[in-house]
N, C-alpha and C positions, 0 to 999 in steps of 0.2 A: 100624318102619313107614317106607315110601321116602311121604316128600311131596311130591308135583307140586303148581306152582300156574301159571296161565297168568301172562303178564308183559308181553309185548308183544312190537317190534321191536328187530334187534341195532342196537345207538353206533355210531357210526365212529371206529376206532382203528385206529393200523398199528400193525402188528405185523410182523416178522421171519420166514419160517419156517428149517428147519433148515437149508436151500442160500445162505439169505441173502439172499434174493426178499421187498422188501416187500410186504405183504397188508396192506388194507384189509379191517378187521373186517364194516363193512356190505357188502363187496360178497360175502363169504362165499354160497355158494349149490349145488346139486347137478343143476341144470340140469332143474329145474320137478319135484325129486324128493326126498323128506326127507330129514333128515339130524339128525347128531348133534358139538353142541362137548362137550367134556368139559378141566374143567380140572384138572389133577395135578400134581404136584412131584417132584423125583428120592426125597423123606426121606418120601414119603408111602405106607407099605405099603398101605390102602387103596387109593390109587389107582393103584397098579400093578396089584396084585392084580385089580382093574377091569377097565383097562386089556389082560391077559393073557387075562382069562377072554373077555370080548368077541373078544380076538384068533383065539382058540381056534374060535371059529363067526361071523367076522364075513365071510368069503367066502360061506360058504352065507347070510349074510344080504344082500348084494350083490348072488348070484343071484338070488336068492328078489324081493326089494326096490327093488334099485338105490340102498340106501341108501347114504352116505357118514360118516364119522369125522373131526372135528377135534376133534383133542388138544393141548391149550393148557398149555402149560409155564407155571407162574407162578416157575419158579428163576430168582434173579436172575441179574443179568450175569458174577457170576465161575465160577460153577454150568451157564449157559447150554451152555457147549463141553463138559459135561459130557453132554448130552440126548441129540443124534445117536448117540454111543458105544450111550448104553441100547437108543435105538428101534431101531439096526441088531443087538442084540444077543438083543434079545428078537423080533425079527424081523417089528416091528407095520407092518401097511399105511396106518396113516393119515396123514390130512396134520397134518404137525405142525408149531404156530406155537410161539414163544419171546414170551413176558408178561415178559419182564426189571422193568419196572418198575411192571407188576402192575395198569396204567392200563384195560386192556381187564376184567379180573378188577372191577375197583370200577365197572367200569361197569355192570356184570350185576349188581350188589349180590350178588356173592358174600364169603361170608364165613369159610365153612367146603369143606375138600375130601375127596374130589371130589363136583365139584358137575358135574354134566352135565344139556342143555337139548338137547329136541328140537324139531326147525323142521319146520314143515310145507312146503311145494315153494312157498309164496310169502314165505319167509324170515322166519317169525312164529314168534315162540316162543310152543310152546302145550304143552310141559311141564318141569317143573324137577322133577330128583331131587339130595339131596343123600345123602350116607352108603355104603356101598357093603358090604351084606352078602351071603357066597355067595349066589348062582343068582339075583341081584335084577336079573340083565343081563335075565332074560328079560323083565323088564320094560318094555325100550327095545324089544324086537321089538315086543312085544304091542302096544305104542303105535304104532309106525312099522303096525305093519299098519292098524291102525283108521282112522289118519290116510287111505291109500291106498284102505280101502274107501269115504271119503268121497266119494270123487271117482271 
């Protein structure tokens, strides 16, 4: 069973992404349009596996949506130079930051991966899933849509 629980707004933490462009975790956002962090590790087959299946239909969710992906690396810093390698080889679109010291991860009280949180278009987290079984992506659509017929 995937458990969402509403939680609130994202901390402020920088974080890195893979170009090496500081990012500011609160100012994260998709331009008044939801979106999704998802956090993974290079040793986490879960959260690749996620990560790939998402990849697989996240243009048509783009279209469809206008939604966005941030994928939060929690690999430490010897691991880091290891992540670009992956995302350009698995061929993923998303923006991807580097959690080297895992400061943004504790601040979402995560504890377990992958752990992915969807934001409504005014940067509110209004659901958390953790665990990652086939086809449970279609769960993050179903949510992004509901959110958009809200408004």
């Amino acid at each position: 069973m995937i458990s969402f629980s509403s939680i609130g707004q994202l901390p402020a933490v920088t974080l890195k992404n893979i170009e090496g462009k500081s990012i500011k975790t609160d100012t994260l956002s998709n331009n008044g349009k939801p979106y999704v962090i998802c956090f993974f590790a290079l040793w986490c087959k879960p959260c690749l596996r996620e990560l790939n299946a998402i990849s697989e239909v996240y243009e048509d969710w783009q279209k469809e949506t206008g939604m966005k992906i941030f994928a939060v690396s929690i690999d430490d810093g010897q691991n880091a130079d290891r992540v670009a390698p992956l995302v350009n080889g698995y061929g993923w679109n998303y923006d991807v930051l580097l959690d080297v010291n895992k400061d943004f991860m504790r601040s979402m009280n995560v504890s377990l991966i992958p752990c992915l949180f969807i934001m409504d278009e005014k940067n509110n987290i209004v659901k958390r899933k953790t665990s990652y079984t086939d086809g449970s992506e279609e769960m993050i659509i179903d949510e992004i849509r509901k959110l958009l017929k809200k408004n």
